[in-house]
Structures are given as structure tokens and as C-alpha cells.
C-alpha positions in Angstrom: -1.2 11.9 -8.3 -2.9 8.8 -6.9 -0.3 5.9 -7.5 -2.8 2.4 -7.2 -0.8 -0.9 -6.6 -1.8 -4.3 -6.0 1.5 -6.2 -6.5 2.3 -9.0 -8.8 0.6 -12.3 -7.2 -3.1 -11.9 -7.5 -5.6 -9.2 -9.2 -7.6 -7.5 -7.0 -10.0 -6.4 -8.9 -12.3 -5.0 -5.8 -10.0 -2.4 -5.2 -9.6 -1.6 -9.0 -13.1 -1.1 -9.5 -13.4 1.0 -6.4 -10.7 3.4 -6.8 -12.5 3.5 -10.5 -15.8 4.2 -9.4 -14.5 6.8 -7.4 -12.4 8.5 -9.9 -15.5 8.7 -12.3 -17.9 10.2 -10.2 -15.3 12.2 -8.6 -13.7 13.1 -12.1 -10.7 13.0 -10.3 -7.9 12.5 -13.3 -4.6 12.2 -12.0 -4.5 8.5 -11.2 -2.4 6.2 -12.5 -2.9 1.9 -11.5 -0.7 -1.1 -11.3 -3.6 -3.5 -11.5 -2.0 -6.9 -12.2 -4.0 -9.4 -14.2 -6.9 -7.9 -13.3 -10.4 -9.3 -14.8 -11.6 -5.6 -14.3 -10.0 -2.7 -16.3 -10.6 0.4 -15.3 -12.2 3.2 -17.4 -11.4 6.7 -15.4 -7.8 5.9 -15.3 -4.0 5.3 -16.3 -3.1 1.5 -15.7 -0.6 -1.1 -16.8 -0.6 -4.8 -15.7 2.9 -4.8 -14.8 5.5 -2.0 -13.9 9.6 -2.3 -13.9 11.1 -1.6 -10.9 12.8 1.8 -11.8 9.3 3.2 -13.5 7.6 1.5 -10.2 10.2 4.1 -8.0 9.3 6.8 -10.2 5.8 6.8 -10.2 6.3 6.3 -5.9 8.3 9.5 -5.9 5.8 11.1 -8.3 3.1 10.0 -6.2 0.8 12.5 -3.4 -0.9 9.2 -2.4 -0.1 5.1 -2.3 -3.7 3.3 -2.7 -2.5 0.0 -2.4 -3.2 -3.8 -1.0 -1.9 -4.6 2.6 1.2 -5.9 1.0 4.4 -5.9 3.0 6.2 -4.4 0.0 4.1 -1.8 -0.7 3.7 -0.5 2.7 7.4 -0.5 3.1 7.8 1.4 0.1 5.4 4.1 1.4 7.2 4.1 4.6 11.0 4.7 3.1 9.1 7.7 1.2 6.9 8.9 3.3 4.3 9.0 1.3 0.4 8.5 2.8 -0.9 5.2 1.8 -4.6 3.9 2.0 -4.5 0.1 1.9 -7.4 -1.8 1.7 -6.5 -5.5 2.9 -7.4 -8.6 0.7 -10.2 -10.9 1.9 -10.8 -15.0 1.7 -14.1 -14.4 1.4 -13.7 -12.7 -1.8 -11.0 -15.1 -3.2 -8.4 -12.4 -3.0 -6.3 -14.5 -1.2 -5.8 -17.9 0.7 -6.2 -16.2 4.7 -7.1 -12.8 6.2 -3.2 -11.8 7.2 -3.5 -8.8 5.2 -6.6 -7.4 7.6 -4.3 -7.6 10.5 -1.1 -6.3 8.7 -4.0 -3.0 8.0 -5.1 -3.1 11.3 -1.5 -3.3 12.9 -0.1 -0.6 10.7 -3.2 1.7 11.0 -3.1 1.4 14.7 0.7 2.8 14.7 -0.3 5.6 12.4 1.4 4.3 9.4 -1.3 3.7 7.5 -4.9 4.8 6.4 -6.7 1.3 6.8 -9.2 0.8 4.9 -12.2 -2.4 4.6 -15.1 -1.3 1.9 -15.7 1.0 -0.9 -17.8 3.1 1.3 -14.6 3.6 3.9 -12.1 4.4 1.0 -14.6 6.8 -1.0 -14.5 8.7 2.6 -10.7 8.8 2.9 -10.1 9.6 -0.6 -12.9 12.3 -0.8 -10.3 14.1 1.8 -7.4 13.7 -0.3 -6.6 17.2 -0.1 -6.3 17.0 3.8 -4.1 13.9 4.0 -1.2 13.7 5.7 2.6 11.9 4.9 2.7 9.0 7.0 5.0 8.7 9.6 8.6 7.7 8.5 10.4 4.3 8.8 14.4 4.4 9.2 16.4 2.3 6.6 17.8 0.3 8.9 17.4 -1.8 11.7 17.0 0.0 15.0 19.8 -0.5 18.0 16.8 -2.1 20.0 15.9 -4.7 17.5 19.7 -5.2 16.8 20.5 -5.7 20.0 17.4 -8.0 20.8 19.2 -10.2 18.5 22.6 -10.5 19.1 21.4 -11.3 22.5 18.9 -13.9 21.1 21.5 -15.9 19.2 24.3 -15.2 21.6 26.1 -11.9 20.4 28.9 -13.7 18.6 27.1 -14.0 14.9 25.9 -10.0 14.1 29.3 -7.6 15.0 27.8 -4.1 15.8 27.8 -0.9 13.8 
């Protein structure tokens, strides 16, 4: 199953429509959306606006592959499952948001492997027409690493964060 997310602060509607437009000349079924308020509702697939966060973990665990924004949360949430995720970053050019952050959270994360980045219809019908062949991304720990941890107890003087 294709899980699509888009978070809860904007629509994206771009996204929606593409992962749509794929689906029905595809006929690929087993997609299911959290679209937001989206002004576009899709016709080739299972969506709801909104999604609780237990049914939200469900349909993560349920899911083959994350189509998602370049959300923090949602990559994150791939990561801690390992689960493949395609993100397709919002644009300012398109109104989807108020900066282009998101295109170098894509390009940051795709660069380490972590994710399948994504930046038009045309590169995300080509990623999801090999669906079949993609891979888990690579994992994320849950916690913190000794490195990072250790970075900054030294920054703010070692007193503040007792070790493990």
C-alpha cells in the first residue's frame, strides 16, 4: 500500500493530483491519502482530510511506501520504520508554502540516502512506476547518538545533560 501524507498545515494539492493522476492511468488501487484541506480530491483513491495519531501509525506500519511532503515529521516517521519514502518538497512559487526549506530538507535527505527526492510529476511518475523495485530506506536510531550527545555536553559545559 501507498500511504500519501501531506500533514496538517497546508493542502498540497499538487502532489494530490499527481499521485492521482498516476494511480488512474496506472490503475494502481492500493493507495490510501491524508490530503489535508485539500481544494483537489482525488478520484483513484482512499483519502481522508485528517487522520488520528493511532490510525496515522497504523496505516505507517501498513504502508510498502510513504509519498509524502518534505515535512520533518513525516520523514522521521519513515525513518523510525523504515519504510521508503518519496517526498516531493513544497514550493513558494506555487503557494505551498511561505520559503523553499522543504527543497533543501529533500535534497539533504536524498543526498544521505534517506529519501527518494522528488521535484515534478514527471520525476515521481518515474519513481513510482518502479515501485516494485524500491528499497526500505536506511534506518534512523531512536535516540540521540554518543557523537551528537557528547557534542553537546561539551557545548554547554558538560554539567547540564548526565550521560547514559
Amino acid at each position: 500500500m501507498i500511504f500519501v501524507v501531506v500533514g496538517t498545515q497546508e493542502p498540497f494539492d499538487r502532489l494530490i493530483r499527481a499521485v492521482d493522476r498516476w494511480a488512474g492511468e496506472t490503475g494502481y488501487k492500493e493507495i490510501f491519502g491524508q490530503i489535508s484541506r485539500a481544494a483537489y480530491l482525488p478520484m483513484n483513491f482512499s483519502y481522508t482530510d485528517f487522520i488520528e495519531p493511532e490510525q496515522f501509525i497504523d496505516k505507517f506500519r501498513a504502508a510498502d511506501v510513504i509519498v509524502g511532503h518534505a515535512g520533518m515529521g513525516t520523514i522521521i516517521q519513515a525513518l523510525q520504520f523504515s519504510k521508503p519514502i518519496i517526498v516531493m518538497p513544497r514550493l513558494s512559487g506555487y503557494h505551498e508554502t511561505r520559503n523553499d526549506h522543504q527543497v533543501s530538507t529533500a535534497k539533504s535527505f536524498g543526498r544521505l540516502g534517506y529519501v527518494m527526492d522528488v521535484y515534478s510529476e514527471e520525476d515521481l511518475f518515474d519513481t513510482l512506476n518502479r515501485i516494485d523495485s524500491i528499497k526500505p530506506s536506511k534506518p534512523i536510531g531512536s535516540g540521540a547518538s554518543e557523537n551528537l550527545l557528547a557534542s553537546l555536553r561539551e557545548f554547554i559545559g558538560a554539567k547540564t545533560i548526565p550521560e547514559n
